[in-house]
C-alpha atoms as a printed R data frame, in Angstrom:
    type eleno elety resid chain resno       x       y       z
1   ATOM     1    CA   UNK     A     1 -16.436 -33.191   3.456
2   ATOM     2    CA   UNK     A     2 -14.117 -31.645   1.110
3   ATOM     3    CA   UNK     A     3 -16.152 -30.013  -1.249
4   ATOM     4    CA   UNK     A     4 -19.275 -28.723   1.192
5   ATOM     5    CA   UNK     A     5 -16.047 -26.763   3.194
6   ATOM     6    CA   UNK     A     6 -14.913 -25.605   0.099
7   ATOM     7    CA   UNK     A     7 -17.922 -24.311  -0.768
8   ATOM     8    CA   UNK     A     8 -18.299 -22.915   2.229
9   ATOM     9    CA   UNK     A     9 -15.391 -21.155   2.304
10  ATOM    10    CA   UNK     A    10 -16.121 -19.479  -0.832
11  ATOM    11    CA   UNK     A    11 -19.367 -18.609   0.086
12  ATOM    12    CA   UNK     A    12 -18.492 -16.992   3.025
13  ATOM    13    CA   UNK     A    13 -15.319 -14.882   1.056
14  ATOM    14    CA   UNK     A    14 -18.251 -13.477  -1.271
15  ATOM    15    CA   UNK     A    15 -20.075 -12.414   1.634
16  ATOM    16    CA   UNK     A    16 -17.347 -10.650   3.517
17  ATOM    17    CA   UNK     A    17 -16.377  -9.215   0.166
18  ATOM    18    CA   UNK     A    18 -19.686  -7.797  -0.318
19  ATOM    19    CA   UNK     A    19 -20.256  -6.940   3.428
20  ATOM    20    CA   UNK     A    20 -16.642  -4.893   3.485
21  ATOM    21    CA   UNK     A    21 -17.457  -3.511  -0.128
22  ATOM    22    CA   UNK     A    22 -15.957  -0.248   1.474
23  ATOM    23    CA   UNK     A    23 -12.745  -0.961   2.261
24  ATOM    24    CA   UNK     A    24 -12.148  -2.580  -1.292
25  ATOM    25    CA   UNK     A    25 -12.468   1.087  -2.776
26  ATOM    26    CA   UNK     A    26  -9.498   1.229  -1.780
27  ATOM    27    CA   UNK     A    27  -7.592  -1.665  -2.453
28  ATOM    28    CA   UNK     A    28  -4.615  -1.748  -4.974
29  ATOM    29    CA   UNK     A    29  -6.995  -2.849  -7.344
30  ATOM    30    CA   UNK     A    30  -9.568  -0.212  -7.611
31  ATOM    31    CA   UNK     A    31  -6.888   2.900  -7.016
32  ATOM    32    CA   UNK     A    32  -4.397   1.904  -9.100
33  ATOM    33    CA   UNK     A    33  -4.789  -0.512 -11.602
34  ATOM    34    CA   UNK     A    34  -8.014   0.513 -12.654
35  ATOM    35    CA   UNK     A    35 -10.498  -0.494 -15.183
36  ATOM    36    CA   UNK     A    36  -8.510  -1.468 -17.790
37  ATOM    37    CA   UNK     A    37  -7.546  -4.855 -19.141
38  ATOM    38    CA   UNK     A    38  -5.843  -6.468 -16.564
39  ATOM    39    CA   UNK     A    39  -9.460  -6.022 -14.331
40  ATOM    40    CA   UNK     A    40 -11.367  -6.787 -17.260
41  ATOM    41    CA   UNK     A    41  -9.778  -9.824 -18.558
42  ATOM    42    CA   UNK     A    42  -8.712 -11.037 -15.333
43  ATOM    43    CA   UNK     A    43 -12.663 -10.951 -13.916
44  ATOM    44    CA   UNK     A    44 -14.515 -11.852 -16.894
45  ATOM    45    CA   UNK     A    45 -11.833 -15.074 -17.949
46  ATOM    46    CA   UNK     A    46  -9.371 -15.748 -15.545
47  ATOM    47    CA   UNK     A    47 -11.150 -15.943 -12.054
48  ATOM    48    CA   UNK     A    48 -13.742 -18.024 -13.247
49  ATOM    49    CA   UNK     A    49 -11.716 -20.472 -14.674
50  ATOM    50    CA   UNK     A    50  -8.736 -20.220 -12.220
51  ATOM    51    CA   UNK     A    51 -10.709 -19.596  -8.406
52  ATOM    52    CA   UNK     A    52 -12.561 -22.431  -9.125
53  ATOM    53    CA   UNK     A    53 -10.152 -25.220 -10.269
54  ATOM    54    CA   UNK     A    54  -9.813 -27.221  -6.832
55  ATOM    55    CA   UNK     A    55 -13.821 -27.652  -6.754
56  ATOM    56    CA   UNK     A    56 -13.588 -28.970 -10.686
57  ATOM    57    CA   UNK     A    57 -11.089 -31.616  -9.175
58  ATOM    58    CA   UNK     A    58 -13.134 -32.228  -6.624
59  ATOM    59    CA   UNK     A    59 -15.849 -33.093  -8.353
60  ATOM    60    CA   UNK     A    60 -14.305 -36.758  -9.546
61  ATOM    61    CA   UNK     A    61 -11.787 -36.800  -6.875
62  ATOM    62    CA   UNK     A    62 -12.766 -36.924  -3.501
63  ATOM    63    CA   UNK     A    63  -9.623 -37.369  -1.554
64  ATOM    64    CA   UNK     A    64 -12.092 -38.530   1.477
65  ATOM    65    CA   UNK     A    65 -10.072 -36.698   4.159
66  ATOM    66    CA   UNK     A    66 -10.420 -37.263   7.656
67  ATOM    67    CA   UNK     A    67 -12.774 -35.008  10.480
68  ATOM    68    CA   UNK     A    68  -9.159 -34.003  11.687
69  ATOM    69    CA   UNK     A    69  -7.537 -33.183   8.489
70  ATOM    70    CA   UNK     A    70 -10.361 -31.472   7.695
71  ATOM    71    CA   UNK     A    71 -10.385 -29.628  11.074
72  ATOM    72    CA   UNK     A    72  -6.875 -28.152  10.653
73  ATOM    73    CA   UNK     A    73  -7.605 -26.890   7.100
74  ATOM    74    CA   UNK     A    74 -10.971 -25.223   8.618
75  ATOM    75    CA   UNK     A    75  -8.437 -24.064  10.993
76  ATOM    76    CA   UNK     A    76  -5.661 -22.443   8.843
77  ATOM    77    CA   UNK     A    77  -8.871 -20.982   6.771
78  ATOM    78    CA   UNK     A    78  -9.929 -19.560  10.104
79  ATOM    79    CA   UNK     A    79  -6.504 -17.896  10.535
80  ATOM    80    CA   UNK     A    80  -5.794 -16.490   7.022
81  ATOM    81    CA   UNK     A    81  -8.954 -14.978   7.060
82  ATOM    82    CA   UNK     A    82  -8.425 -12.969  10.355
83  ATOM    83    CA   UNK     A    83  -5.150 -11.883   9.011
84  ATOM    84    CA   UNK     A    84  -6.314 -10.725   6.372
85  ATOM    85    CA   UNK     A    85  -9.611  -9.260   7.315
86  ATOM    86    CA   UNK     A    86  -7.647  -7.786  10.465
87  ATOM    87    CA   UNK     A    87  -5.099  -6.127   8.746
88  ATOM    88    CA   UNK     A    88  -7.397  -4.391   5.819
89  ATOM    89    CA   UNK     A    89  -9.675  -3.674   8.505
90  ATOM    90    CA   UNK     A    90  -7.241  -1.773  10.712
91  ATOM    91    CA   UNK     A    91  -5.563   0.037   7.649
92  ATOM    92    CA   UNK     A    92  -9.454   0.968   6.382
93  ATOM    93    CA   UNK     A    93  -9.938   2.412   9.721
94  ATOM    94    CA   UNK     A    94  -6.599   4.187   9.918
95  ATOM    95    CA   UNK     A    95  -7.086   5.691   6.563
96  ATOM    96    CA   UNK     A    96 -10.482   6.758   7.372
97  ATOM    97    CA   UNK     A    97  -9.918   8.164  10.787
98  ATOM    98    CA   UNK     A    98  -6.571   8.046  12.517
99  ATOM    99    CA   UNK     A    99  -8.002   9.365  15.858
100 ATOM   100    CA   UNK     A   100 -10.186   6.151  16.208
101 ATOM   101    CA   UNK     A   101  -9.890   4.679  19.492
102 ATOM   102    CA   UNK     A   102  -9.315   1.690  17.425
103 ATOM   103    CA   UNK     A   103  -6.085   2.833  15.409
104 ATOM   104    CA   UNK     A   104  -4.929   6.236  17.295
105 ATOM   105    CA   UNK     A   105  -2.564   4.049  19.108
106 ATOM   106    CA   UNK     A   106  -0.646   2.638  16.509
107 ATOM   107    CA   UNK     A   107   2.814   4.412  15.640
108 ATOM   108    CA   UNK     A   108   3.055   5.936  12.153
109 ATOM   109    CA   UNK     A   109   5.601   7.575  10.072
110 ATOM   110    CA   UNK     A   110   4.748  10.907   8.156
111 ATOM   111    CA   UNK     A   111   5.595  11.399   4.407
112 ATOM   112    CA   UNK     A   112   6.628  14.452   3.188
113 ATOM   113    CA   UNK     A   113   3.501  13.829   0.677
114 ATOM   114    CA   UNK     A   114   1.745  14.581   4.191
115 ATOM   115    CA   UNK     A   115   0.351  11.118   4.181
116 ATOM   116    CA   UNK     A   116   1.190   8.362   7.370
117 ATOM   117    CA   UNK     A   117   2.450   5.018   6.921
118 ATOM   118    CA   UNK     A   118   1.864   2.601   9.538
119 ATOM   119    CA   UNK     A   119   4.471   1.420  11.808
120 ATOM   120    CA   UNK     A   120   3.165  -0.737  13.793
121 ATOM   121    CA   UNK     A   121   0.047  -3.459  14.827
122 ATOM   122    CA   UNK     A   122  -0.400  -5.749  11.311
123 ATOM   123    CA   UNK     A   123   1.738  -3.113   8.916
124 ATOM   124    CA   UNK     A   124   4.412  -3.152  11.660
125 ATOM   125    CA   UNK     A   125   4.771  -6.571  10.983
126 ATOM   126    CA   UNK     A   126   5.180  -6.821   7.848
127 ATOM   127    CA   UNK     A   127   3.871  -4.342   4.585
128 ATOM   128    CA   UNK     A   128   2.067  -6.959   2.481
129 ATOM   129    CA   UNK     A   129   0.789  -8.903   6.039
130 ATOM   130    CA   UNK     A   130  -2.788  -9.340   3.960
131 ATOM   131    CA   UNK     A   131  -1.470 -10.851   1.385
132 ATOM   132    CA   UNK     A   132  -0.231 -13.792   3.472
133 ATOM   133    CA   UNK     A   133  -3.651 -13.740   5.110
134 ATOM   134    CA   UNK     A   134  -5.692 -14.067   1.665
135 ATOM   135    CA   UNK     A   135  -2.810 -16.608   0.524
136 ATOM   136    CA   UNK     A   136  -3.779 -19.045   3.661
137 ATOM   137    CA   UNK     A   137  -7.106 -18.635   2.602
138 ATOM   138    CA   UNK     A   138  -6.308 -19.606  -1.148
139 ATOM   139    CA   UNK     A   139  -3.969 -22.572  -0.113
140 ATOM   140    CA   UNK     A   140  -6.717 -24.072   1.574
141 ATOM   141    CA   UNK     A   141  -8.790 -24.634  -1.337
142 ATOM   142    CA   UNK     A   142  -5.732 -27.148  -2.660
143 ATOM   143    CA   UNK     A   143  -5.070 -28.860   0.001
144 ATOM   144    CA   UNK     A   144  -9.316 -29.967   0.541
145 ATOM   145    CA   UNK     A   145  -8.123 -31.795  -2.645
146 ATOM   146    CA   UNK     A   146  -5.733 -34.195  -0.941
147 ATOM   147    CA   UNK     A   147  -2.595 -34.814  -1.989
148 ATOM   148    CA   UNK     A   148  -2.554 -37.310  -4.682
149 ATOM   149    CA   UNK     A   149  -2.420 -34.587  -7.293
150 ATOM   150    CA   UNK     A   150  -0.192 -31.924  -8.277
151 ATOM   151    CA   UNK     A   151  -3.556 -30.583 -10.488
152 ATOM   152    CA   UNK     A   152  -5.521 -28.859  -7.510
153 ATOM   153    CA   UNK     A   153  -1.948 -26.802  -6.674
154 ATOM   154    CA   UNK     A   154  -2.285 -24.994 -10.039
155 ATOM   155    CA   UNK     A   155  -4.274 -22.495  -7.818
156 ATOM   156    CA   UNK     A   156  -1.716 -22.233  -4.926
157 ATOM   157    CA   UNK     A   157   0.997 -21.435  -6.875
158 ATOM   158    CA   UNK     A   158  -0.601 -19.610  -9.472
159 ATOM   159    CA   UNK     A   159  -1.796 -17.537  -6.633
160 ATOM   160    CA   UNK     A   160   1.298 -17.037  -4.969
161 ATOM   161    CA   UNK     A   161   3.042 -16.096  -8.130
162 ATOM   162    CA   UNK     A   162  -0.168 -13.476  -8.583
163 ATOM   163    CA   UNK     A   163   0.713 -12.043  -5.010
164 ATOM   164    CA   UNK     A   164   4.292 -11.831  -4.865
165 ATOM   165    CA   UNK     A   165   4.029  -9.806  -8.606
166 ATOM   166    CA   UNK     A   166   1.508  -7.558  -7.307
167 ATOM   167    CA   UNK     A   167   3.839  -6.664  -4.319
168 ATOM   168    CA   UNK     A   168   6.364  -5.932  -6.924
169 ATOM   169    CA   UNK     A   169   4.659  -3.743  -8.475
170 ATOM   170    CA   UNK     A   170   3.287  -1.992  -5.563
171 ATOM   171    CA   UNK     A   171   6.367  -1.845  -4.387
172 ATOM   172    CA   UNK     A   172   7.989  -0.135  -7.462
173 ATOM   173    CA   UNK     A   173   4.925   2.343  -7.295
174 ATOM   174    CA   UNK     A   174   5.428   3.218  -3.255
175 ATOM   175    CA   UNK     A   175   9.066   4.025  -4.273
176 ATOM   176    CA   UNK     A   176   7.823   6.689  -6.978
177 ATOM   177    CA   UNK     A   177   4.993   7.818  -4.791
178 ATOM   178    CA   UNK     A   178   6.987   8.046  -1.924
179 ATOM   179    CA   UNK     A   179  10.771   8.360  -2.666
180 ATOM   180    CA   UNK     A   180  13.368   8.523   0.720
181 ATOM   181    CA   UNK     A   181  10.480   7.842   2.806
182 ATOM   182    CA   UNK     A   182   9.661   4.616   1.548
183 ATOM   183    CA   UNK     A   183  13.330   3.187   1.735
184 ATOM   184    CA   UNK     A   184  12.753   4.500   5.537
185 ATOM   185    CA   UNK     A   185   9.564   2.870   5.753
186 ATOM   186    CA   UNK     A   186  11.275  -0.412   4.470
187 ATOM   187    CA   UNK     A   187  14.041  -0.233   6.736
188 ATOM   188    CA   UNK     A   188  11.666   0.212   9.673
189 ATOM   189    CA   UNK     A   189   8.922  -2.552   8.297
190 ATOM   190    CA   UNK     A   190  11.901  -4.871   6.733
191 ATOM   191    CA   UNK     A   191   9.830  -7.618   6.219
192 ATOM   192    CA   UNK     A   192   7.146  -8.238   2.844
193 ATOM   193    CA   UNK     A   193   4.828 -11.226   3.981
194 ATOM   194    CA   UNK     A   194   5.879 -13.296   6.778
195 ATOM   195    CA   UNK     A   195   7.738 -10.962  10.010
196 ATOM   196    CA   UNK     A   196  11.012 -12.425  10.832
197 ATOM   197    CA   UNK     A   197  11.437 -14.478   7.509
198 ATOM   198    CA   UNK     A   198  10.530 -12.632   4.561
């Protein structure tokens, strides 16, 4: 039970990696960290040693969970990955073509770089709203281990620790890229990950 969902849950983030290969061009990753250590290192030694830990667990622990347990984790997968496909999805489309039946609804708020920052639908909500989409995904993985070991949760909070720094830092480089307007921006979309709570 356990490990074919896992499995399948990582399959199926490969493929809609691959399948939205676009829309990662331009993902904090590719635009502004670059390829530089922190991509290098972090691909070649940390993912494959790190993504992977709750299926090494699983492999000698089976926590044997039941159809329903199972169910609701297949379920909270379900929903982290619509948030976060969603949300890239509609700021990919908004990037590429605000006029988009799609997008041209949402409300924006000019920069005086002359770029548009979303004000409403998923970046309304909250300005890292993917992040807590990708982070439902990742806590998933854990808890297909059970709980009668802390080991598995290396991953959940490593990964949580990974997104909350990266929203630091993007963050840090919004308010150089965009000065006034992103305390404005802030003050409109107050919340980082979760709307109403933080």
């Amino acid at each position: 039970g356990s490990m074919v969902l896992l499995n399948l849950f990582h399959a199926f983030y490969v493929w809609d990696s691959l399948f939205m290969e676009k829309a990662i061009l331009t993902t904090m990753d590719i635009t502004t960290d670059g390829f530089g250590f922190m991509l290098v290192f972090g691909d070649l030694a940390w993912v494959p040693f790190t993504y992977n830990h709750p299926a090494k667990y699983l492999v000698h622990h089976d926590p044997h969970l039941s159809t329903p347990a199972l169910a609701l984790i297949l379920a909270l997968y379900i929903l982290g990955f619509y948030i976060f496909r969603a949300s890239n999805l509609q700021k990919d489309i908004f990037r590429s073509n605000p006029n988009d039946p799609r997008v041209s609804h949402l409300t924006y708020m000019p920069t005086k770089r002359g770029t548009r920052l979303l004000t409403s639908g998923w970046w309304g909500m909250a300005r890292k709203i993917n992040y807590t989409g990708d982070y439902l995904m990742g806590l998933t993985y854990s808890l297909l281990c059970g709980f009668d070991s802390i080991v598995p949760y290396y991953y959940a909070v490593y990964f949580c620790i990974l997104l909350i720094h990266r929203s630091i830092r993007d963050d840090i480089l919004c308010q150089e890229k965009y000065g006034a307007d992103w305390e404005e921006y802030k003050r409109q979309v107050p919340y980082r990950f979760i709307p109403g709570v933080v």
